[in-house]
C-alpha positions in Angstrom: 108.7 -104.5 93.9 110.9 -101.3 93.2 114.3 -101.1 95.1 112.8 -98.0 96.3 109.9 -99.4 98.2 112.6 -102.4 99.6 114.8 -100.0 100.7 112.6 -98.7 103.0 111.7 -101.6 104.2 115.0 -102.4 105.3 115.7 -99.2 106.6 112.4 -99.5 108.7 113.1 -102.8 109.9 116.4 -101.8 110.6 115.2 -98.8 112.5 112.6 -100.9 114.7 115.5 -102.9 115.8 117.8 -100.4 116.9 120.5 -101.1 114.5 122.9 -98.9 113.0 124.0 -99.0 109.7 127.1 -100.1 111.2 125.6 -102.8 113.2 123.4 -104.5 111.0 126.4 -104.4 108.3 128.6 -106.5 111.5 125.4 -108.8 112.2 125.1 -110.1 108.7 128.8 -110.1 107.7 127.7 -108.1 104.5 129.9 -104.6 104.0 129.1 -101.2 105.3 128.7 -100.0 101.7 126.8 -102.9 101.1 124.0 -101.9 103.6 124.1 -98.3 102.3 123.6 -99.1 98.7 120.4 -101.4 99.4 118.6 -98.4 101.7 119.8 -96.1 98.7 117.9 -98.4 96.4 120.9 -98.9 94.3 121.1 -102.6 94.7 118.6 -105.2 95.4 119.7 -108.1 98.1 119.2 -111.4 96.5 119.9 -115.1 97.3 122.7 -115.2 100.5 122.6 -111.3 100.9 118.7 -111.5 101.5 118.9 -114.3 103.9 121.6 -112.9 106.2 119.7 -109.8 106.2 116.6 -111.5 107.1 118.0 -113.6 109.8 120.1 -110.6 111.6 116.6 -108.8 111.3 114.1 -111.7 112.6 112.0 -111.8 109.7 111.6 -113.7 107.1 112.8 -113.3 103.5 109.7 -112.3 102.0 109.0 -109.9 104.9 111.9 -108.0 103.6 109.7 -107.3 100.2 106.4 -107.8 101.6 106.9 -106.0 104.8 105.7 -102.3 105.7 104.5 -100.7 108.8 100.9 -100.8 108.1 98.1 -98.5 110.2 95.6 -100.6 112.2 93.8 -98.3 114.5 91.1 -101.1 115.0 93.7 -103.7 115.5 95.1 -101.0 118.2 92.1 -100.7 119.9 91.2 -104.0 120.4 94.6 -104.9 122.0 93.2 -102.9 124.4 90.3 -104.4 125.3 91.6 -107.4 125.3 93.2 -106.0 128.6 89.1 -106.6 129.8 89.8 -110.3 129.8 91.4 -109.8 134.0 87.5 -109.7 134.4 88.2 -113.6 134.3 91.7 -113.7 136.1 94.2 -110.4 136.6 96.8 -112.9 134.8 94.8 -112.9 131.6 94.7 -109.6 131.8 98.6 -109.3 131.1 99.0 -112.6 129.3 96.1 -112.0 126.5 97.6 -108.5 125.2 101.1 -109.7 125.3 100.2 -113.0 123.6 98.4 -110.4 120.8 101.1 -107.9 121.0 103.8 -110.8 120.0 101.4 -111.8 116.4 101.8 -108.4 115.2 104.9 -106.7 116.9 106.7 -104.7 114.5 104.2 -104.7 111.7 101.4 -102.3 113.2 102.2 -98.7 113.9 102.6 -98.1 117.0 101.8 -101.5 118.6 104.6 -101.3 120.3 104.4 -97.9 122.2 100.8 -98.9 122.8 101.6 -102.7 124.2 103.7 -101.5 126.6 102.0 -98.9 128.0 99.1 -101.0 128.3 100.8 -103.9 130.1 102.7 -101.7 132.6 99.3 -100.7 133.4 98.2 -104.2 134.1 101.0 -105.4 135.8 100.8 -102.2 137.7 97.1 -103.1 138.7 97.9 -106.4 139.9 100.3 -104.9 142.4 97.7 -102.6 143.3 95.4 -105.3 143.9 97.6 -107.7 146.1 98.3 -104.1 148.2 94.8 -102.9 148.7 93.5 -106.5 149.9 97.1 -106.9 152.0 96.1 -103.5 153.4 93.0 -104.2 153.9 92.9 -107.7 155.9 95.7 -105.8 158.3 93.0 -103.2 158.6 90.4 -105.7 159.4 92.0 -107.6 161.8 93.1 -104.4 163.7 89.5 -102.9 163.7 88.3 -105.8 165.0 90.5 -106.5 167.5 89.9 -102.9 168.7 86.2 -103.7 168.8 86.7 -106.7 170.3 88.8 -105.2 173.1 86.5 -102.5 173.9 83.0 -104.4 174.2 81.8 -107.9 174.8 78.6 -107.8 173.0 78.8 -110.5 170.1 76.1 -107.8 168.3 78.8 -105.4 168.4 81.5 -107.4 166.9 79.5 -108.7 164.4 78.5 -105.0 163.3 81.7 -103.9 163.0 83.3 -106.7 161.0 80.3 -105.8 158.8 81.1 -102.6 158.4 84.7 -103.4 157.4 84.3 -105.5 155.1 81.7 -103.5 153.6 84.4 -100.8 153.4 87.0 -103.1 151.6 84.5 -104.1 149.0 83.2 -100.7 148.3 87.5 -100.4 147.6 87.7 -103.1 145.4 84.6 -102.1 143.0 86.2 -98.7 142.7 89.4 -99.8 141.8 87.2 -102.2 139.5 85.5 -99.6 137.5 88.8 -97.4 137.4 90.7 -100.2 135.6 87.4 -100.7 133.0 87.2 -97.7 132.4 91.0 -96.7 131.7 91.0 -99.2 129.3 87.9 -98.7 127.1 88.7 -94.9 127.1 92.2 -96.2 125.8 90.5 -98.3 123.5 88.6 -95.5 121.9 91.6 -93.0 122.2 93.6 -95.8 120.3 91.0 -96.1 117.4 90.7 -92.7 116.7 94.6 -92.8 116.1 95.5 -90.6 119.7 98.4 -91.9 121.9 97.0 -94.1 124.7 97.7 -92.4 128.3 97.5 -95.4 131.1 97.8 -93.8 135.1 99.1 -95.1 137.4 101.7 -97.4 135.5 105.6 -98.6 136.9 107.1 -98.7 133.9 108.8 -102.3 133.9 109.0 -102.0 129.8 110.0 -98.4 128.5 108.4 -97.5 125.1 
């Protein structure tokens, strides 16, 4: 490989981390000039140089010559769907993107910007939930307790806790379709390369 192409890689890999020049130079003990001359491409870290750099950058040694940030619209799109797995359980539906995000954070454009976004939006859902079925069994119990108050006839009563609960699932499959559909239009948007846009989301992990 060309120092050019390695020096990038650093530099990249440097970048995703946050590091400064400065800072990766203090996290692997190696000079300032020294960090500056492999990004320049002037020198090629071998042997100790190349493992302190790997370990203050998480990766592994060939990563360092192997590595660059490769486009994966598909891969980006199906992180997304994955998101469809709280179909089964609204935990899946956080633990199976992060558990995909972790086998291919840092190496897919993007991933990260679109994990994060994505997973705010679950977790945000899940709160959403546990509110709208919270709001809805106080809502229940009140209504019926107003029916009950107001009539004696069983027929009544019965009606009316019908009709609420009627009402709280007609909630629940609208908030259903919402969250399938946010994410496969995500999905798409993501595979044509656009930036995904996930509403309402608290955002627990800033991009």
């Amino acid at each position: 490989m060309k120092n050019t192409q390695l020096a990038q890689n650093v530099k990249a890999l440097r970048t995703r981390k946050g590091y400064s020049q400065e800072e990766l130079a203090e996290k692997t003990g190696l000079s300032l000039r020294t960090i500056q001359r492999i990004e320049n491409g002037e020198t090629e870290p071998r042997g100790d140089s190349l493992q302190k750099l790997s370990a203050a950058l998480d990766v592994l040694p060939e990563d360092i010559a192997d590595w660059a940030l490769q486009e994966n619209n598909g891969f980006l799109a199906s992180l997304n769907l994955s998101a469809l797995s709280f179909l089964l359980s609204p935990l899946l539906g956080i633990l199976v993107p992060l558990i995909i995000w972790i086998s291919k954070k840092d190496r897919v454009r993007n991933v990260n910007k679109v994990a994060k976004s994505l997973l705010n939006f679950e977790i945000t859902m899940v709160l959403l939930y546990a509110v709208a079925f919270l709001y809805a069994v106080v809502g229940m119990v009140r209504d019926l307790n107003g029916i009950a108050a107001s009539t004696a006839d069983e027929s009544m009563v019965a009606s009316g806790m019908s009709s609420v609960m009627g009402n709280m699932l007609v909630s629940f499959v609208v908030l259903f379709l919402y969250h399938i559909v946010m994410i496969i239009v995500n999905a798409v948007r993501a595979y044509k390369g656009k930036s995904v846009k996930y509403f309402p989301q608290i955002r627990f992990m800033r991009p």
